[in-house]
C-alpha positions in Angstrom: -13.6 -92.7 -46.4 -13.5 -90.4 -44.0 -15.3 -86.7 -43.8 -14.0 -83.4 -43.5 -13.8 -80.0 -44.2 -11.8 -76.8 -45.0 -12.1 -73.5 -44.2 -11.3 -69.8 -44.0 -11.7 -67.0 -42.4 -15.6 -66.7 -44.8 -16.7 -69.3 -42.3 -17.8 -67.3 -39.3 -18.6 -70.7 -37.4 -18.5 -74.4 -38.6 -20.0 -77.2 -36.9 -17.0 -79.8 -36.2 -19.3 -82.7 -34.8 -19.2 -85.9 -37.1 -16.1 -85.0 -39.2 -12.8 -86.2 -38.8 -10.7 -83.8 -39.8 -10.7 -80.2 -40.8 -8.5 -78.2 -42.6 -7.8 -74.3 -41.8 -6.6 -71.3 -44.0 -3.7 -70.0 -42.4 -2.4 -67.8 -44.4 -1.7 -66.1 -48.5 0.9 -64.6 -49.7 3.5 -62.7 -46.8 1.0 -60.4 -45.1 -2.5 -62.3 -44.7 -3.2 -64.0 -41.2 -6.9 -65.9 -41.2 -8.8 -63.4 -38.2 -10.6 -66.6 -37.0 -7.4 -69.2 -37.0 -7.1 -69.4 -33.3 -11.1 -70.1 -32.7 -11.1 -72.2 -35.3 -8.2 -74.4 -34.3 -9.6 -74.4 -31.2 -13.6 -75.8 -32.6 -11.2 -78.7 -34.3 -9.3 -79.3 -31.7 -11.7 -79.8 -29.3 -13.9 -81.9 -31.5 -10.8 -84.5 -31.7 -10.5 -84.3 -35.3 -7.4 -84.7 -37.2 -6.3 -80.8 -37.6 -4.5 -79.3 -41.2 -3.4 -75.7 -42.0 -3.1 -74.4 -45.5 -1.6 -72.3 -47.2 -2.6 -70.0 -50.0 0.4 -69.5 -52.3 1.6 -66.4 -54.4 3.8 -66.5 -57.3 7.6 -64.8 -56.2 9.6 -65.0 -52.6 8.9 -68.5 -52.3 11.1 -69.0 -49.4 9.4 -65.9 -47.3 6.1 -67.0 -47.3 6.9 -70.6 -46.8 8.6 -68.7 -43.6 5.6 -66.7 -43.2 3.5 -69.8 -43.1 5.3 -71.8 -40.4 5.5 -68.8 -38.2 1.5 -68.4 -38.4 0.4 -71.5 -38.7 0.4 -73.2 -35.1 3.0 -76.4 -34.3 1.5 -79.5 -32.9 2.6 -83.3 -33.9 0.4 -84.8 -36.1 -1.1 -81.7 -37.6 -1.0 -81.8 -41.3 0.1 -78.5 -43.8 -0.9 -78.2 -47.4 0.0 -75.5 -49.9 -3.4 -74.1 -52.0 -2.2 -74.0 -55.0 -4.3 -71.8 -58.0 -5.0 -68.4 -59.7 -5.3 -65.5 -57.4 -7.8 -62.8 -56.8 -4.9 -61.0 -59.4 -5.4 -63.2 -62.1 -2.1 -64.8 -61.6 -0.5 -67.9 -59.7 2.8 -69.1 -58.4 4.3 -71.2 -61.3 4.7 -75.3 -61.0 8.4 -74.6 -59.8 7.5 -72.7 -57.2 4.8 -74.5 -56.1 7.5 -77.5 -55.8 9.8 -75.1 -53.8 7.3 -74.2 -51.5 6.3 -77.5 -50.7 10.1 -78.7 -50.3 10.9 -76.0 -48.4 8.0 -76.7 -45.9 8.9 -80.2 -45.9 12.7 -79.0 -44.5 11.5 -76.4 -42.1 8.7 -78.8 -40.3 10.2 -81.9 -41.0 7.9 -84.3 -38.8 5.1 -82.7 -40.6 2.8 -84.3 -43.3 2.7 -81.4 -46.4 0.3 -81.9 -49.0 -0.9 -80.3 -52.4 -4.1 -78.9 -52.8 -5.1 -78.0 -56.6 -8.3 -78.5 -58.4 -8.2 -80.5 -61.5 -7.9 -77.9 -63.7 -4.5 -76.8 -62.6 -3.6 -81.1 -62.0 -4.1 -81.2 -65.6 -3.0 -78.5 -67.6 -0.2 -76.4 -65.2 1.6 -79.1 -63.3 4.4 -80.5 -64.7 5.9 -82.7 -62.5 3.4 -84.8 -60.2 4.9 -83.4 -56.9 2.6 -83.0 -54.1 4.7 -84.0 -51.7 3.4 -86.3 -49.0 0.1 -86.6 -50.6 -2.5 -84.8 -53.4 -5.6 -83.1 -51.7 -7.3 -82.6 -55.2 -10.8 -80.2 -55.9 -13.1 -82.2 -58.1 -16.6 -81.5 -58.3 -18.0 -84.6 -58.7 -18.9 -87.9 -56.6 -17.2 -87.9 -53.1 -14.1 -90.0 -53.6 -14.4 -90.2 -57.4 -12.3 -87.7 -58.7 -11.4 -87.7 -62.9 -7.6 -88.2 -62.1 -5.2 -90.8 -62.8 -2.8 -89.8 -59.8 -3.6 -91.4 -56.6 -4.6 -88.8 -53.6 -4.8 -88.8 -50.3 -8.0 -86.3 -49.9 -11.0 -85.2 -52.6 -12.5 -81.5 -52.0 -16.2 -82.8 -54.0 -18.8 -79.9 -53.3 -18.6 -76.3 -52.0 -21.8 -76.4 -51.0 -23.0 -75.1 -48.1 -18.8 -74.9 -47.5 -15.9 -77.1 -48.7 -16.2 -80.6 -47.9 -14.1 -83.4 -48.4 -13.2 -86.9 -48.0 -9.9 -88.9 -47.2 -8.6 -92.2 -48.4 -8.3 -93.7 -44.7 -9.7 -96.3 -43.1 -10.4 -94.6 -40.0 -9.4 -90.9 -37.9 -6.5 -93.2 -36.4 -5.0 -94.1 -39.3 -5.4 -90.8 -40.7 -4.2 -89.6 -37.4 -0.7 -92.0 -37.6 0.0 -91.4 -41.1 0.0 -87.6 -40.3 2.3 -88.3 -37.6 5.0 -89.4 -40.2 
C-alpha cells in the first residue's frame, strides 16, 4: 500500500515528505478556484510524489464545470483527476447521472488522463446506481487503512481525517502507481 493525502485550500501547509502521492482540490462548482493550488502543486511536485486534482461537483451544467475543471486544474502526463462526489454545503448533490457525465466527459476532454471517483460509502451504497467510477474508485471509509466495507474493488481508501485526509493506494509501489496513471 502506498500513502497519501488530499487536500484543499483548509490546509495552509502539508508536509509532503514520506507520501507518495497527494491529491489537490482544484475546484467546485463553476466559480471556485482552490487560493493555494499553485503552492500546493508545487510542495507535491517537488517531493516527487504522484500528483491528483479533484474536483468538487455540483448538481446541473455538467458539461461547464467539467470545462471549468480542465481549465483550472494544471496539465501534466501522468497526473491523475477525480471528481468529489457528495452533498454540498446546500444540502444537495449532483445526481448519479450526472456524476457519470462528469466523469465521461473528463475522460473525453483529457483523454491520456487517469479520472477517478471519489465518494464515501454512504453515497457507494445508497445513491449510486450504476458502479461507474471510471478508471478507478477512490472511496472514504473510516475504518482500517485499506479495509474498506465495500464489495467493489478500488483503487485508493480515504481511512481517517485526522489531523487531515489520508489515504492509501492499491499499488505496489509510487512507480507503478506512477505508470498506471500514465494510461
Amino acid at each position: 500500500m502506498l500513502h497519501g493525502v488530499d487536500i484543499s485550500a483548509h490546509q495552509s501547509s502539508f508536509d509532503a515528505n514520506g507520501l507518495d502521492f497527494v491529491f489537490i482540490k482544484a475546484t467546485e462548482g463553476r466559480s471556485y478556484v482552490n487560493p493555494r493550488l499553485t503552492d500546493q502543486t508545487k510542495q507535491a511536485r517537488d517531493a516527487e510524489c504522484v500528483v491528483g486534482f479533484y474536483h468538487f461537483l455540483w448538481p446541473g451544467n455538467i458539461a461547464a464545470q467539467a470545462e471549468y475543471f480542465l481549465s483550472k486544474a494544471p496539465e501534466k502526463a501522468g497526473d491523475l483527476l477525480a471528481v468529489d462526489w457528495e452533498q454540498n454545503g446546500e444540502g444537495t448533490r449532483a445526481s448519479n447521472a450526472e456524476k457519470d457525465r462528469f466523469i465521461r466527459e473528463v475522460k473525453r476532454l483529457r483523454p491520456h488522463h487517469r479520472v477517478l471517483l471519489y465518494c464515501n460509502r454512504y453515497f457507494w451504497l445508497n445513491h449510486d446506481t450504476t458502479s461507474y467510477a471510471g478508471d478507478g474508485l477512490w472511496i472514504a471509509d473510516y475504518v482500517k487503512a485499506g479495509k474498506p466495507r465495500i464489495k467493489a474493488s478500488w483503487r485508493i481508501h480515504q481511512y481517517t481525517d485526522r489531523p487531515l485526509d489520508k489515504d492509501v493506494a492499491d499499488f505496489s509501489s509510487r512507480s507503478a502507481m506512477r505508470a498506471w496513471a500514465r494510461k
